[in-house]
C-alpha positions as MATLAB code, in Angstrom:
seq = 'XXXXXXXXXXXXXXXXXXXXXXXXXXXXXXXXXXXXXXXXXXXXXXXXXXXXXXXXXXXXXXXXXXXXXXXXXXXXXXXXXXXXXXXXXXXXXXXXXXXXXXXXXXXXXXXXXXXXXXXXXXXXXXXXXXXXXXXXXXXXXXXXXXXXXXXXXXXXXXXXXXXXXXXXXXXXXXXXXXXXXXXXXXX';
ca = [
     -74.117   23.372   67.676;
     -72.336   20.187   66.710;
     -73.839   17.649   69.565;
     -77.793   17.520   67.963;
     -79.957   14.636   68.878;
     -79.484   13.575   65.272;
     -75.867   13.270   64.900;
     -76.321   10.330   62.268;
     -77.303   12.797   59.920;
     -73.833   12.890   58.576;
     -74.698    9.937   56.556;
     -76.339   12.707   54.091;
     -72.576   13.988   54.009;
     -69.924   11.503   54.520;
     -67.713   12.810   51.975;
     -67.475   16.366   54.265;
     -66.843   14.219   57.285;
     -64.784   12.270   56.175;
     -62.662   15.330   54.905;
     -63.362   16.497   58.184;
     -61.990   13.439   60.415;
     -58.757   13.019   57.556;
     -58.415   16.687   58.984;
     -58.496   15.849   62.782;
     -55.995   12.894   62.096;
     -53.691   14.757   60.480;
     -54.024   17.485   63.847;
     -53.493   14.488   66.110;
     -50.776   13.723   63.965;
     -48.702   16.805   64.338;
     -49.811   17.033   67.934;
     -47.860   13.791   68.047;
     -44.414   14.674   66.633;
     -45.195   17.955   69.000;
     -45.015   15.693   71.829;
     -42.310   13.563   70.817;
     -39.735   16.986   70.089;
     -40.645   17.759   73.450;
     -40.190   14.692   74.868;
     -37.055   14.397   72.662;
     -35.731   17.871   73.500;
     -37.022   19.226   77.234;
     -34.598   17.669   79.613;
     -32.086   19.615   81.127;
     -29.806   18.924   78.886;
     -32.253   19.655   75.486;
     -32.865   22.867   73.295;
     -36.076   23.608   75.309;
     -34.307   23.705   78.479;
     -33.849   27.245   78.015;
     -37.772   28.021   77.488;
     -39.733   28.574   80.909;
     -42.343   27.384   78.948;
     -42.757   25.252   75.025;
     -45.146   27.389   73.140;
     -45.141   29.097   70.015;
     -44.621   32.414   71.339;
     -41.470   30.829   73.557;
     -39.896   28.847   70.446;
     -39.789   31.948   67.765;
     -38.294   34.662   70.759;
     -35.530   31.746   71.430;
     -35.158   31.915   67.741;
     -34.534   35.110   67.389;
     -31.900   35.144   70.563;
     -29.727   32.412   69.265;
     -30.046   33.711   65.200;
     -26.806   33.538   63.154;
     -24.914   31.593   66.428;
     -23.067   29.056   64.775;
     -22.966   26.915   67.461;
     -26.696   27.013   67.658;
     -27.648   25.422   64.312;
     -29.205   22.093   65.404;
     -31.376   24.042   68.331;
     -31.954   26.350   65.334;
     -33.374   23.514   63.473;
     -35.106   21.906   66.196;
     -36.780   24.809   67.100;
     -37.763   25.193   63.254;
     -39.465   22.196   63.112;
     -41.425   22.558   66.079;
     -42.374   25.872   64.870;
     -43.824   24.487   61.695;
     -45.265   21.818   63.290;
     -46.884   24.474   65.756;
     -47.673   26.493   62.273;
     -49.454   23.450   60.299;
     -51.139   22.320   63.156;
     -53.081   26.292   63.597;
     -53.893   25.806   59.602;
     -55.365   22.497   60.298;
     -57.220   23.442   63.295;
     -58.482   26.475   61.435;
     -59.313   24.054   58.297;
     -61.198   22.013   60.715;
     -62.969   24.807   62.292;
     -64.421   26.131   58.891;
     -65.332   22.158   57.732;
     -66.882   21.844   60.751;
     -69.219   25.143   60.402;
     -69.873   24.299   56.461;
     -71.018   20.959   57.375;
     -73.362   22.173   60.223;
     -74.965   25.226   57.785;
     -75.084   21.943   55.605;
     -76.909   19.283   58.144;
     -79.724   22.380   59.474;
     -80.315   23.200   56.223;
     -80.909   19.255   55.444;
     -83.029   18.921   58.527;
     -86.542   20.401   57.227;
     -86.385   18.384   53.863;
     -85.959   14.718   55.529;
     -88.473   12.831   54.655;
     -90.509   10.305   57.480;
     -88.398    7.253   55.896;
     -85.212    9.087   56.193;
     -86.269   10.468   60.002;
     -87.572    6.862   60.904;
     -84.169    5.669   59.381;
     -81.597    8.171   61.398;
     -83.601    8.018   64.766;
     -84.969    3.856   64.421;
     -82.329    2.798   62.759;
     -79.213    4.619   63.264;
     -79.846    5.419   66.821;
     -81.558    3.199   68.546;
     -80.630    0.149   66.784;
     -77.088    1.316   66.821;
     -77.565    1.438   70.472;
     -79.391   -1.785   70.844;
     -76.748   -3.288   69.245;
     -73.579   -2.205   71.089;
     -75.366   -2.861   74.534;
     -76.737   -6.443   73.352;
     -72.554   -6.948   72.260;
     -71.453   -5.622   75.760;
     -73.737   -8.028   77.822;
     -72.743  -10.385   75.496;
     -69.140   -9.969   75.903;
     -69.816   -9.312   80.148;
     -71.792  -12.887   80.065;
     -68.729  -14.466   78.105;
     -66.203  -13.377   80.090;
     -68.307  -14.549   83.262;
     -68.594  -18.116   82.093;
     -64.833  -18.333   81.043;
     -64.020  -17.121   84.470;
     -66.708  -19.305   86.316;
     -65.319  -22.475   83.561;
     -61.967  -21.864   85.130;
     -62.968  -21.840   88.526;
     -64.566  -24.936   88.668;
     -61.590  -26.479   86.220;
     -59.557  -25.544   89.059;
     -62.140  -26.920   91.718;
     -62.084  -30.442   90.022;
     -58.494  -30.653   88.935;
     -58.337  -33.656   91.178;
     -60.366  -36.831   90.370;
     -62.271  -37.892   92.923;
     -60.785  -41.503   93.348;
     -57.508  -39.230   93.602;
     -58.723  -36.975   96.416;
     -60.100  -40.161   98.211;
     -56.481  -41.598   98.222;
     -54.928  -38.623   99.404;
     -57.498  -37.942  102.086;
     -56.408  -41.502  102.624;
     -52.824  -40.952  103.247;
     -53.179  -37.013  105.278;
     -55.425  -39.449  107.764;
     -53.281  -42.147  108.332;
     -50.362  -39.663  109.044;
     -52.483  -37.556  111.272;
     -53.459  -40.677  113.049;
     -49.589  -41.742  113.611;
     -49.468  -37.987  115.011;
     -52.021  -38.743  116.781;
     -50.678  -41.776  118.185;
     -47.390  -40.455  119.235;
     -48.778  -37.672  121.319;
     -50.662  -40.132  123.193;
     -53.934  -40.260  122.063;
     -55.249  -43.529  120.708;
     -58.293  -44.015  118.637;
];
């Protein structure tokens, strides 16, 4: 439902996707500092050692084992935090989920008022000259990066001045032709 051959549409409402994309940030965000606690925490030595597996489900029953241990209060905490982290980030996916569905009901019932300027503008315009334009950039950038690679090539190809080259073809023959000379053969 969300993949429609005129995904530009969201120009009508770029306030609800930008809501919605501050929204998968702040997910990616707290998937993030997921990572890093367990990162941070899953060696052998860290709080979710003891977990065969990090998940919410794991996290709140290792809660409840190790509640009112007062040696336990920094796991305790640790776990907390991933817990919440685990808890904001199912709120957020949930917000994202509904924002997502509002702003589709929004975009198909947009669809039959467009006008012809306003198709010719999200198909011409957004799409294909969109696409025009980042394929036009990408040859460009492929033909740049050919000549600075072919510019090198032959800067390394005529490092040597000719008159240079000459001298030292020069010099390799005259030793060659003492070589030469000492083996026996003689020109």
């Amino acid at each position: 439902m969300k993949h429609w051959s005129f995904h530009n549409a969201y120009r009508f409402f770029l306030k609800e996707k930008q809501a919605t994309e501050a929204l998968e940030a702040e997910s990616e965000t707290i998937a993030g500092q997921l990572t890093e606690l367990e990162e941070e925490h899953g060696g052998e030595e860290g709080f979710f050692a003891e977990l065969d597996k990090v998940n919410k489900a794991n996290v709140l029953n290792r809660l409840k084992e190790i509640k009112g241990d007062a040696d336990a209060k920094e796991e305790v905490k640790i776990l907390k935090t991933y817990f919440d982290l685990l808890e904001q980030q199912t709120e957020i996916s949930r917000k994202i989920k509904e924002a997502s569905a509002e702003l589709d009901i929004k975009l198909f019932a947009k669809y039959p008022t467009l006008t012809e300027d306003e198709i010719k503008m999200l198909v011409v315009d957004d799409k294909w000259m969109a696409t025009i334009d980042r394929d036009i950039h990408t040859e460009m950038d492929r033909i740049s990066q050919r000549l600075t690679q072919r510019i090198k090539e032959l800067a390394e190809r005529y490092e040597t001045p000719l008159p240079q080259q000459t001298a030292e073809v020069s010099e390799m023959e005259k030793k060659v032709n003492v070589h030469l000379e000492k083996m026996g053969f003689v020109l």
